[in-house]
C-alpha positions in Angstrom: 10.2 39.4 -5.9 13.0 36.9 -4.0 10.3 36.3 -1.3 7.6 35.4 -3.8 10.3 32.8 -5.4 11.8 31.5 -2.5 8.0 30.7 -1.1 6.9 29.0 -4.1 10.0 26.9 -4.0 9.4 26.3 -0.5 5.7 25.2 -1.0 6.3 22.4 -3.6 9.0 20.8 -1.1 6.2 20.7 1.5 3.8 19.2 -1.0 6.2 16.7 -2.4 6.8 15.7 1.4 3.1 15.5 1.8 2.9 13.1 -0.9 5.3 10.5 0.3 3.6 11.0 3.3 0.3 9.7 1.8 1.7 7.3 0.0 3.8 5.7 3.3 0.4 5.9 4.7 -1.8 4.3 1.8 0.8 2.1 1.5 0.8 0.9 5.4 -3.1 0.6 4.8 -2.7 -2.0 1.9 -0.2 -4.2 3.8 -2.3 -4.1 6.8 -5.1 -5.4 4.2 -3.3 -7.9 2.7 -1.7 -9.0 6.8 -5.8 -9.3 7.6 -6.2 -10.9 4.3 -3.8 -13.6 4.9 -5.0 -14.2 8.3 -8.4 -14.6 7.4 -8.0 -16.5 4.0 -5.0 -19.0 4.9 -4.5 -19.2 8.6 -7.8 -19.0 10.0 -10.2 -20.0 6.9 -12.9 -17.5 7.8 -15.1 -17.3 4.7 -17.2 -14.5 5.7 -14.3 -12.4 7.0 -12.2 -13.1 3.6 -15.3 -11.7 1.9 -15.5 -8.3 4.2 -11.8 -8.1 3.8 -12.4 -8.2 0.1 -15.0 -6.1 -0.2 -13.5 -3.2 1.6 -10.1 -3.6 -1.0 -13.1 -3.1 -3.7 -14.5 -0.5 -1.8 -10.9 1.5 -1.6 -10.3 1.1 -5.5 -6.9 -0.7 -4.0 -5.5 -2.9 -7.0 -6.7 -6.3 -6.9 -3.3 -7.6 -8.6 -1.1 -5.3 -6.2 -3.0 -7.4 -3.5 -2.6 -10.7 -4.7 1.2 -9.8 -5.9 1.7 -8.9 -2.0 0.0 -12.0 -0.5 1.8 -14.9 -2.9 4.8 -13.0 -3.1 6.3 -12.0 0.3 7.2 -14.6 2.9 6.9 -12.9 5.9 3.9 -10.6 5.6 4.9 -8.5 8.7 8.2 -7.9 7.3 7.5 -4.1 6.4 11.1 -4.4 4.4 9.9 -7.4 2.1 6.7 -5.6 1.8 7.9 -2.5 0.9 10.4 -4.1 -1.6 7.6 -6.7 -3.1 5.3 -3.6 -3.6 8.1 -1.4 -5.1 8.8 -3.5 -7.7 5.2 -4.5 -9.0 4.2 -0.5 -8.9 6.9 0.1 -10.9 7.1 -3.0 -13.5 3.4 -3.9 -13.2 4.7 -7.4 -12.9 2.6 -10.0 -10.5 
């Protein structure tokens, strides 16, 4: 009976670590979207790349306010910190 609860314990610590594993990793994704983004859009002006770009953050279900938030917002887009911190705060307020 102590093995069966220390295992159950055991697995949800492995499934909460999973999940901020994803979400490290989905995050990473979306600022690596928004970096391309910003490239393409601003600094480079490539209409049909901005488009792809934008289609794929459809295609993903990403938030389109999350991505704008993290393009007008941050300064330094390969700043993971700022990033991080930008993100942070409109995933947990909402606010753009």
């Amino acid at each position: 009976m102590a093995l069966k609860k220390t295992l159950i314990q055991n697995s949800s610590k492995v499934q909460v670590g999973t999940q901020e594993a994803r979400v490290r990793n989905d995050r990473q994704a979306v600022f690596q979207l928004v970096r391309d983004l910003v490239h393409a859009q601003f600094e480079i002006g490539d209409e049909e790349l901005t488009k792809r770009l934008w289609q794929d953050v459809a295609d993903r279900n990403i938030d389109l306010d999350r991505v704008i938030n993290l393009m007008y917002t941050c300064s330094f887009h390969e700043d993971d910190y700022e990033m991080t911190k930008v993100d942070e705060i409109y995933q947990n307020t909402g606010l753009v």
